[in-house]
N, C-alpha and C positions, 0 to 999 in steps of 0.2 A: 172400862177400867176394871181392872180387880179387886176383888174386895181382900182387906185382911184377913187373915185367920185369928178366929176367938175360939177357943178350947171352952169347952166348961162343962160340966158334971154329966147331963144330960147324954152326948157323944160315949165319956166313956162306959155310961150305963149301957149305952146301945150296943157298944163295942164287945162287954161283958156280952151283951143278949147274943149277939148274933153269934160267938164263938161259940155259943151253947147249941144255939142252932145252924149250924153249920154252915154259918156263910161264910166266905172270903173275909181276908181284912181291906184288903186291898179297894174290895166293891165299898166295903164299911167306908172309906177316907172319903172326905169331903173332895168337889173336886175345888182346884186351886186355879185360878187364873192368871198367868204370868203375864200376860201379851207379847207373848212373843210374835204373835200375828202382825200385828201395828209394828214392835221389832223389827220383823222380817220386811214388812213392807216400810220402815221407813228405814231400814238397810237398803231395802233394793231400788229405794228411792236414792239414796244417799250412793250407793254403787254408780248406780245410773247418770249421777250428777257429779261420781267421781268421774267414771268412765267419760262422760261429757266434756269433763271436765283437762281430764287428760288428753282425750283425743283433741280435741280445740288446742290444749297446750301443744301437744305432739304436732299438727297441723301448725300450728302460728312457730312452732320449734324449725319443723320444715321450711316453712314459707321462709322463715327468717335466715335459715341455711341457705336456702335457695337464692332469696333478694341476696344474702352476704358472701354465695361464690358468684352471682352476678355481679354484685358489686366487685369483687375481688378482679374477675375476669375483665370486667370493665374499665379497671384501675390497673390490670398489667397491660391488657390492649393501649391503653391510654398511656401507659409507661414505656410500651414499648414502642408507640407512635411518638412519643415526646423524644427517644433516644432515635430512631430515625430522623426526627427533625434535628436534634444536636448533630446526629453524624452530619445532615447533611450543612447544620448553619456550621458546621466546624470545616468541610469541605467549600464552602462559599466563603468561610473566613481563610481560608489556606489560599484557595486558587484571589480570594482578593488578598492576602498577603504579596504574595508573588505579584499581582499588578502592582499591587502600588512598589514592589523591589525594582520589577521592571520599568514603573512608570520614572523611581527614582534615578535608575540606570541611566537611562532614556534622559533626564532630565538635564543629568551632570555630564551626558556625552555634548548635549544641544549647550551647555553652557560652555564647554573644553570650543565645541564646533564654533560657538557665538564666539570665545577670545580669540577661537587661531585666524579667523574672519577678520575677527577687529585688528589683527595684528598685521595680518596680510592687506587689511586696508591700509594701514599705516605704511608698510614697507611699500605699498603701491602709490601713496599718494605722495613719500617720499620719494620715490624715484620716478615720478611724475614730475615733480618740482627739480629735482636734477635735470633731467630729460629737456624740461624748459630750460634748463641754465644751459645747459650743452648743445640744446637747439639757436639758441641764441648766441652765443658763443660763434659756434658752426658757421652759422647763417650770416656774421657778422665776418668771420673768415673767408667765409664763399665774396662776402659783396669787396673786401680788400683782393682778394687773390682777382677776381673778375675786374679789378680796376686796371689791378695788375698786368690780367692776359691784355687788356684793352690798350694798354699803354703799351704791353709788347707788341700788339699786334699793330698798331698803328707806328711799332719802330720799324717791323718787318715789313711793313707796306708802303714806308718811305726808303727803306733802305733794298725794297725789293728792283729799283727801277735800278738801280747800278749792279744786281748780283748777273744780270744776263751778260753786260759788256764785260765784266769779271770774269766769267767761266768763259768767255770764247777767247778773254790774252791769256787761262790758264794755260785752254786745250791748243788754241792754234802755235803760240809764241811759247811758251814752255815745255809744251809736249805734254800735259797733264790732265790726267780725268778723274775726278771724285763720285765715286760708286755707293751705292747701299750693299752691305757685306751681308744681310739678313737677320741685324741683330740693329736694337733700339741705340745702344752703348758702341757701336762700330761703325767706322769709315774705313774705306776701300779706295789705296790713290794708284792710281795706275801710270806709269812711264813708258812713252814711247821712246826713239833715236837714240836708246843707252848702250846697243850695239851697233858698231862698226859693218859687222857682214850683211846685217840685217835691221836697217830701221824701224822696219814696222814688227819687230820683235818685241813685247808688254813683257814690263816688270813691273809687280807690285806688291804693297804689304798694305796691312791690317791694322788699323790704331784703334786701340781700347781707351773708352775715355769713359768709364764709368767710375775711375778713382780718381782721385787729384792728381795724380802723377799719370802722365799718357806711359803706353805700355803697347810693344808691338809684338804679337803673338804670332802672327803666321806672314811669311814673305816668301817670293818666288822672283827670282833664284835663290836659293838661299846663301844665308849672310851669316858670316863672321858673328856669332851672338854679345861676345866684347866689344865691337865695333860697334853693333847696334846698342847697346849698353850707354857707349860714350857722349853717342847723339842723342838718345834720351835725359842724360844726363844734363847735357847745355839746355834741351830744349825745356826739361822740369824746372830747369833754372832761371834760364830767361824767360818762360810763359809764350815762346815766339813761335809761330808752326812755319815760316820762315826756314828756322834753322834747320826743324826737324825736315821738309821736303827740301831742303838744298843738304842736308847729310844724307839723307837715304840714297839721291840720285846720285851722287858719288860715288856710295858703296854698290849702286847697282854696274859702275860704268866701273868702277875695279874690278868687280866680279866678272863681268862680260869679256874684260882684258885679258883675266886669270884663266878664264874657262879658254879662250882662244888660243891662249896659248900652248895652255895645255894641251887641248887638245889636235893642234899645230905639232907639238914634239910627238905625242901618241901615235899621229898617223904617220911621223916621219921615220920615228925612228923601230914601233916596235910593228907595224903592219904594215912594212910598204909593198906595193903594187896591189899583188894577186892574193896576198894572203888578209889583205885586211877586209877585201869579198868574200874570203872565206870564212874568216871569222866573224862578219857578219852574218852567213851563209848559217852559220853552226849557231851564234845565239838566237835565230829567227828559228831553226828548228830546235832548239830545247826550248825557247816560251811557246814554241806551238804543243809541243808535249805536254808543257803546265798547264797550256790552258785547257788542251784534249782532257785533262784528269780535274779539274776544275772546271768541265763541261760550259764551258764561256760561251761556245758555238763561233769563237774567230777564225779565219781561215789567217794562211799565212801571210797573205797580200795586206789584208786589216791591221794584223799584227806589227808588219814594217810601219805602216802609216803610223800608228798610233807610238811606234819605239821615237822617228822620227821625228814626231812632232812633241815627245817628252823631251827630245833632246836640243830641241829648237825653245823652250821654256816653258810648255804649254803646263799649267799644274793635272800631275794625275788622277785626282781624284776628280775635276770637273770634267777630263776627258770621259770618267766611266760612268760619270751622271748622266752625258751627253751623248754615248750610247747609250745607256738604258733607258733616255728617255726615247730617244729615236725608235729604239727597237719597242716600245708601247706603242708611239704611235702607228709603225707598220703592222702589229697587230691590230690596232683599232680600224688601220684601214683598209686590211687585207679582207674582212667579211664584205666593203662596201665594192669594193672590187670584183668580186664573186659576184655578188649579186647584180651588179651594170653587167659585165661581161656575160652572165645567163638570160639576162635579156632577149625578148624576140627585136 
């Protein structure tokens, strides 16, 4: 430690002396002890404890920046993992939005699909229940109609044993034939002996009985359609087929008179001898010309036959079925011909 400084008389005696004898003043001064030593070293102790001091701060300053961009880092990593997980529970809540829209979708189509079901059962088990009513119904119609045929049938099979000796006094003692015309609703009555030149000359007509009132559509020779009118009239009247085959045969037997005679004055008076050959001669060759242009394939021998036998009552339109059927068959037979006759 230093000691004080005490002045006192002594000193400046010395001080006097020594200027006298030429010393320094300087060497004269006492020396002084400040400590600045101890100072210096407990500065540089005290630096050193700053410096220490600092540095540990600066160090725990760093480390603490360092833990706090770690932290920081760790806390956006972590933020920014939480926002991927939100994007993705917002995606999982979207696409499960949508299920459940579509499960709702889905739900109310399956409950639309349940009523129209329910409803189509209803209308099924409705008309199920009909279907029995009308099956029943039906079935109760079949066993009356079927008693029905039974009891007709058992008319027609008692009344069957007198319809044979009936059709042979129609045909033999009348002159009459009942035909199928080729229709369900049509009869076909054919008259023989209703000409004078020729007995065995057929006249007949067609009776339509599919309406309540009979109705005669086609007849050969033909007839007077007022005449035939009249006899329908009696016969729709009295319900009797009586009247209507003893009218028709009448009108066939005036007709057969009328035609004869006519045609009695024809040859007498406008083609007699040579010339009604001739005119026969001429219309046998203009229908062979018709029918050469209408490619028929008749010669002219065919062509008499067939004028002659229109004019004898035959109906024309069965004569040209009856070639056409003819001429099928001689085609059908004409390969099997060929083939016998190539025979060994």
């Amino acid at each position: 430690m230093a000691t004080t400084f005490e002045p006192c008389l002594s000193s400046s005696i010395g001080r006097q002396s020594l200027a006298h004898t030429g010393v320094s003043a300087a060497d004269s001064l006492p020396s002084i002890n400040f400590g600045f030593d101890d100072l210096r070293e407990r500065m540089a102790k005290f630096s050193a404890k700053f410096d220490a001091f600092i540095e540990h701060g600066r160090k725990r300053v760093l480390e603490e920046r360092a833990q706090f961009r770690l932290s920081v880092a760790e806390l956006q990593e972590d933020q920014r993992m939480k926002r991927k997980d939100m994007e993705i529970i917002q995606v999982k809540m979207a696409a499960q939005q949508q299920t459940m829209e579509k499960e709702e979708a889905e739900r109310r189509e399956m409950e639309a699909a349940i009523a129209s079901l329910e409803s189509q059962r209803d209308a099924h088990i409705e008309t199920r229940e009909r279907l029995k009513k009308q099956i029943a119904q039906t079935q109760s119609e079949i066993d009356s109609r079927l008693a029905a045929q039974r009891t007709f049938a058992d008319q027609q099979e008692a009344q069957a044993r007198f319809n044979v000796p009936e059709l042979d006094f129609w045909i033999t003692n009348l002159c009459l034939k009942m035909e199928g015309a080729g229709q369900d609703d049509r009869l076909k009555f054919v008259y023989s002996h209703v000409d004078e030149r020729n007995w065995e000359r057929e006249a007949w007509f067609e009776l339509v009985t599919s309406n309540r009132d009979y109705d005669v559509r086609h007849c050969r020779p033909k007839l007077d359609r007022a005449s035939v009118e009249k006899v329908l009239d009696r016969v729709n009247e009295s319900r009797e087929l009586v009247v209507l085959l003893k009218g028709m045969r009448d009108l066939f037997v005036e007709a057969m008179k009328a035609h004869i005679t006519t045609t009695t004055l024809v040859i007498i008076v406008i083609m007699p001898g040579s010339e009604k050959h001739a005119a026969a001669q001429q219309a046998v060759d203009i229908l062979h010309e018709i029918s050469i242009i209408l490619n028929t394939n008749l010669d002219r021998r065919t062509l008499s036959i067939c004028i002659s036998m229109i004019e004898r009552g035959v109906n024309p339109e069965a004569l040209a079925q009856v070639i056409r059927e003819l001429r099928q068959e001689a085609r059908l037979t004409a390969p099997d011909c060929d083939a016998s006759g190539s025979r060994p």
